[in-house]
N, C-alpha and C positions, 0 to 999 in steps of 0.2 A: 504493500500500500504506500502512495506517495500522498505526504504530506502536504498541506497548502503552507505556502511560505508568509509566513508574518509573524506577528511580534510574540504569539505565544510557544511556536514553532523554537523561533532563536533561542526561549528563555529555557526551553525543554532542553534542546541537543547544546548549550552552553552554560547550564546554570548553575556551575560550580565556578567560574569564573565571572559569571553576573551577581551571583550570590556573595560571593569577598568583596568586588568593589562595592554593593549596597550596602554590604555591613559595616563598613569603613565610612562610609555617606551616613550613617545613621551616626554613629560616634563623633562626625566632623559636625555633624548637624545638630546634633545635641549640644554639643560644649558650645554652638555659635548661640543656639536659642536662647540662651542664661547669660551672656554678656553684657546686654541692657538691668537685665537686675542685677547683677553683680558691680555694674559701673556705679546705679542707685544706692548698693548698700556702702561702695565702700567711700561715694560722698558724702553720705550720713557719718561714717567711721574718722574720715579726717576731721569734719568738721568736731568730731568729740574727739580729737587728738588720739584716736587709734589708725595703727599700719596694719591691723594683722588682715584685712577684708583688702586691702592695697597689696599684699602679699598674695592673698591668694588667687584673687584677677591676675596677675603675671603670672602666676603658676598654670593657670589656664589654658592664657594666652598663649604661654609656649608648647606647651600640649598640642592645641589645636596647629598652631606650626607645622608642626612635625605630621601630624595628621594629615594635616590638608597637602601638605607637598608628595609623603607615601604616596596617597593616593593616585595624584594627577601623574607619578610617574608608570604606576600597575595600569590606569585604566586607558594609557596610550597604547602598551602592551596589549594588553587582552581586546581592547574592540577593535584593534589592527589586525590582530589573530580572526575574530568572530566576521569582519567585512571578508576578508579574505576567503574564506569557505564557505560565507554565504554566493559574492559573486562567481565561485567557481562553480557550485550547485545550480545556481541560476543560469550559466552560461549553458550546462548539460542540459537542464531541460526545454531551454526556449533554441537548441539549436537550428531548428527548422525555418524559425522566423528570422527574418531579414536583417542585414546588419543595425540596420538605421533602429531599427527597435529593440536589439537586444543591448547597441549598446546603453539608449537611453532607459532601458528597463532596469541593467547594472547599476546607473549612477541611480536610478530608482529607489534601490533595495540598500543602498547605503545609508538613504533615511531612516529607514529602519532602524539602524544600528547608532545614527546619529541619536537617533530619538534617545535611545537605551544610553548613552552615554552621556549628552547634555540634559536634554529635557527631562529625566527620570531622575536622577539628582537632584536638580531644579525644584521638581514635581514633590519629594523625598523632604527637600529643604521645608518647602512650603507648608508643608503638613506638618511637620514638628514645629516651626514656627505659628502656625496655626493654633496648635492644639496647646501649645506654653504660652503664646502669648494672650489666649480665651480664658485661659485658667487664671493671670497673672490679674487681667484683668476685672475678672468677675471677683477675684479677692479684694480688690479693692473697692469694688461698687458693681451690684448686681445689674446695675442700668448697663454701663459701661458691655456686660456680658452682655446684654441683650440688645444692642444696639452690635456688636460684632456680628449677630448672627445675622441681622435684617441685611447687613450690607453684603455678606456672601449671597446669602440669597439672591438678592436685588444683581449681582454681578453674573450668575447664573443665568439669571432668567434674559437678560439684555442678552448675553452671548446664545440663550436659546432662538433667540429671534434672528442669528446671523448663517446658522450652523447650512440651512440647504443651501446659502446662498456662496459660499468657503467652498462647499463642495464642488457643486458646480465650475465656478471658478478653476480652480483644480484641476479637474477633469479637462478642461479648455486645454490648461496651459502644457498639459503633461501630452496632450493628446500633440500639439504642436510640435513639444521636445522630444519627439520619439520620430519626427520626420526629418530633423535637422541633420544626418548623420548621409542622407539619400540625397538633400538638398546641397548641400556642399561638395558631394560627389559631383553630382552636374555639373557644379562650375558657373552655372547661369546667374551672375549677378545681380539680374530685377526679384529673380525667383531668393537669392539668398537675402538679400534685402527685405520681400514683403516679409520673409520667415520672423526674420526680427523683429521688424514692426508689430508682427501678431505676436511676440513673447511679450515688446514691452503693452501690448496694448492688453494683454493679459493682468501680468503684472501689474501696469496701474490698476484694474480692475480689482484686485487681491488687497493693494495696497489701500486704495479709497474707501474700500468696507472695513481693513482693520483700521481706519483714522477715524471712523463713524463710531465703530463698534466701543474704543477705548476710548472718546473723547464720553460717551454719555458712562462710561466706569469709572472716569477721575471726577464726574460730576457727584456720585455717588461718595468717592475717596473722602472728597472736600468735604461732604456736607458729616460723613464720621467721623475725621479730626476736629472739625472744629464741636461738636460735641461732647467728646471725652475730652478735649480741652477745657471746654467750659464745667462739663460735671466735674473731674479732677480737681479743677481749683477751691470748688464747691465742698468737699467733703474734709468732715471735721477735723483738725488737727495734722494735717494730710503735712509731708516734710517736703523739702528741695528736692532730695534723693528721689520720693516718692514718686510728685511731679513729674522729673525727670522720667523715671519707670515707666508711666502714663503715656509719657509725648513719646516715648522711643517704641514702646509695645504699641503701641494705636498705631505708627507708622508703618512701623513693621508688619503688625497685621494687615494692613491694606497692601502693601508690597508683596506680602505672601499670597492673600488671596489674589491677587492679579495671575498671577501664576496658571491659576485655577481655568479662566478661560480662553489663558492664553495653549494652557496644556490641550484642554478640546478643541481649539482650533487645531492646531498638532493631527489630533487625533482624526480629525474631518479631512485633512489632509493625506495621513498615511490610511486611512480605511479605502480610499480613492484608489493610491499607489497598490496597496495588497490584492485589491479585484485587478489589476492592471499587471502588475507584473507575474500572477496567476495565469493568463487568458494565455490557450495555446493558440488561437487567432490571430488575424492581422488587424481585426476589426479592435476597437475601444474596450470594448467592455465585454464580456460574456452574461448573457441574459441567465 
């Protein structure tokens, strides 16, 4: 039985090597999400003439150092390794189809693997930041919680209004990319020419719907900072440090959920690619 190739596929026949760099993500990403409260406490700590909360923020800090650099070195290694036999297995099964397609189907399937190495970190980040900085918050004021959650939401449902339109998209631009390989053989100038013009007229198309899409999610960013701003300063006896905790976790959490719909676009993008670099056809899509 031959397997369809996408993202559950890679994590199956690779995931003892997907599995170390996540868990490395997870330890990097935790010691980053407590930075902001550990900068809060150990402002409070100076100002009452203690070092020892100063000591332990550098002790941290250099932890996560060393962390963070391990890792960016293993996980050049291993998705160098994981591209590599994916495009070789892709090259054996689509060899019937035409060059022009298979090589843009290659640079296709490399998405894939970008995805698994940037945006699944990213994705990994966002969620631990998430979930420390909702906690972080709701300890300090229940409002605060529940005002985090409206704004995920709200960020959700705007990117649900975008998702056929991504796809689409998509499917346009990739459907172009897979002819450029034929077009450039010809030689025909007007014909290489209009090629481009339909990628970038693609791409602006991509681009104008994410400038739509994120301009009405920072409308949403704005209007939750400046409310846990203003609750923050409001709540009894609250310190500098405190504050501090507030403005850096509120930010943070809008930065983390950004993430969120930026990662399903991602995902409307490679669901596109995975039906496309599947089809043993010449045609777009397999019904």
């Amino acid at each position: 039985m031959q397997f369809k190739i996408d993202l559950p596929y890679i994590l199956r026949t690779f995931r003892q090597r997907i599995a170390l760099t996540w868990g490395i993500v997870l330890v990097e990403n935790t010691l980053i999400a407590f930075i902001p409260l550990l900068i809060g406490m150990t402002i409070d700590g100076l100002l009452a003439g203690r070092v020892s909360e100063l000591l332990w923020m550098v002790g941290i800090l250099a932890s996560l150092g060393l962390v963070a650099v391990g890792r960016r070195v293993y996980d050049t290694r291993a998705y160098g390794t994981i591209r590599l036999h994916l495009g070789s297995e892709l090259q054996r099964r689509t060899s019937d189809l035409p060059v022009s397609k298979r090589s843009a189907r290659i640079d296709m399937s490399r998405e894939l693997v970008d995805f698994l190495e940037h945006d699944t970190p990213e994705l990994i980040t966002a969620i631990i930041q998430i979930v420390v900085s909702f906690g972080v918050l709701i300890y300090f004021d229940i409002r605060l919680g529940i005002s985090s959650a409206i704004v995920v939401l709200g960020m959700i449902l705007v990117y649900a209004c975008f998702h056929s339109r991504f796809y689409t998209f998509n499917a346009r631009l990739n459907e172009q990319r897979e002819q450029q390989v034929d077009l450039l053989s010809a030689g025909k100038r007007l014909g290489v020419f209009r090629h481009l013009r339909a990628l970038r007229r693609h791409e602006v198309a991509i681009s104008d719907t994410e400038a739509v899409l994120y301009g009405g999610i920072f409308l949403l960013q704005i209007g939750f900072i400046a409310f846990n701003l203003f609750q923050g300063a409001g709540i009894e006896g609250v310190t500098a440090g405190q504050i501090f905790s507030i403005a850096s976790y509120s930010w943070e959490y809008v930065e983390a959920a950004l993430l969120l719909p930026i990662a399903l676009q991602s995902w409307s993008r490679l669901s596109e690619i995975t039906t496309r670099i599947n089809s043993r056809h010449n045609g777009v899509l397999d019904a």
